[in-house]
Structures are given as structure tokens and as C-alpha cells.
VMD Tcl script that draws the C-alpha trace (Angstrom):
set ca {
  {0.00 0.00 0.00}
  {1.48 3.39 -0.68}
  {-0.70 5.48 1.91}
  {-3.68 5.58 3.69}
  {-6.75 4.45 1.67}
  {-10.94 4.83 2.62}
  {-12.98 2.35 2.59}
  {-13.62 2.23 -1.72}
  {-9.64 1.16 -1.75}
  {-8.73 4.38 -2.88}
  {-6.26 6.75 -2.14}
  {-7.19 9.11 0.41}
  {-6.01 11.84 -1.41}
  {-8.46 11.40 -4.57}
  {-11.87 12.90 -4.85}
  {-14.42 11.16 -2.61}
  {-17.15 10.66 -5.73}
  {-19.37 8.76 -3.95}
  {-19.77 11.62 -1.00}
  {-20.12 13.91 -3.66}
  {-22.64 11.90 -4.95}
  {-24.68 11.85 -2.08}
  {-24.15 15.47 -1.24}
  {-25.61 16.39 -4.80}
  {-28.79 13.83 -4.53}
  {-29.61 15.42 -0.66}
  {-29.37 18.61 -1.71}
  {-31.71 18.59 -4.94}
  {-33.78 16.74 -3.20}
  {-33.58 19.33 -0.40}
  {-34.77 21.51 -2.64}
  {-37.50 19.57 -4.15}
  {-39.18 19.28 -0.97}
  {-38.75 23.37 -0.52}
  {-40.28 24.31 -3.58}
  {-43.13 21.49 -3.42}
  {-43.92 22.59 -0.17}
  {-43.92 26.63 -1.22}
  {-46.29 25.34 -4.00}
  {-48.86 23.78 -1.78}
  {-48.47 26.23 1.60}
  {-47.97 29.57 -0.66}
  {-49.32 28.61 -4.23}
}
mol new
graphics top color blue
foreach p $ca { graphics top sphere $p radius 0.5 }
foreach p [lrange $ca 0 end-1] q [lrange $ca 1 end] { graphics top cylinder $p $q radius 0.2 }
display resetview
């Protein structure tokens, strides 16, 4: 091994795609839910 690796066998110094990933899904579904609910509550 030539350094300290996560859990996906990568080195730790790459990009962590698959947080990234999940980051990106939360946050359009974060804002999904804002602008369903500012349809229903203010629409």
C-alpha cells in the first residue's frame, strides 16, 4: 500500500465521488421538498 486508503480502496487523497454523490442527490432533493412545499403552503 502506498498510503492511507478509505474504505472504496482508494487513495485518500483522490476525490471522494461517492460523497459527492450523495451530497448532490440530498441537496436537490432538499430543494425539491422546498419548492413542493412553497407550491402547496404559498401557491
Amino acid at each position: 500500500m502506498s498510503g492511507p486508503e478509505n474504505n472504496n480502496g482508494e487513495p485518500d487523497g483522490s476525490p471522494k465521488f461517492g460523497r459527492l454523490l450523495i451530497v448532490l442527490v440530498l441537496a436537490v432533493m432538499l430543494i425539491g421538498l422546498i419548492t413542493f412545499a412553497s407550491e402547496k403552503f404559498l401557491g
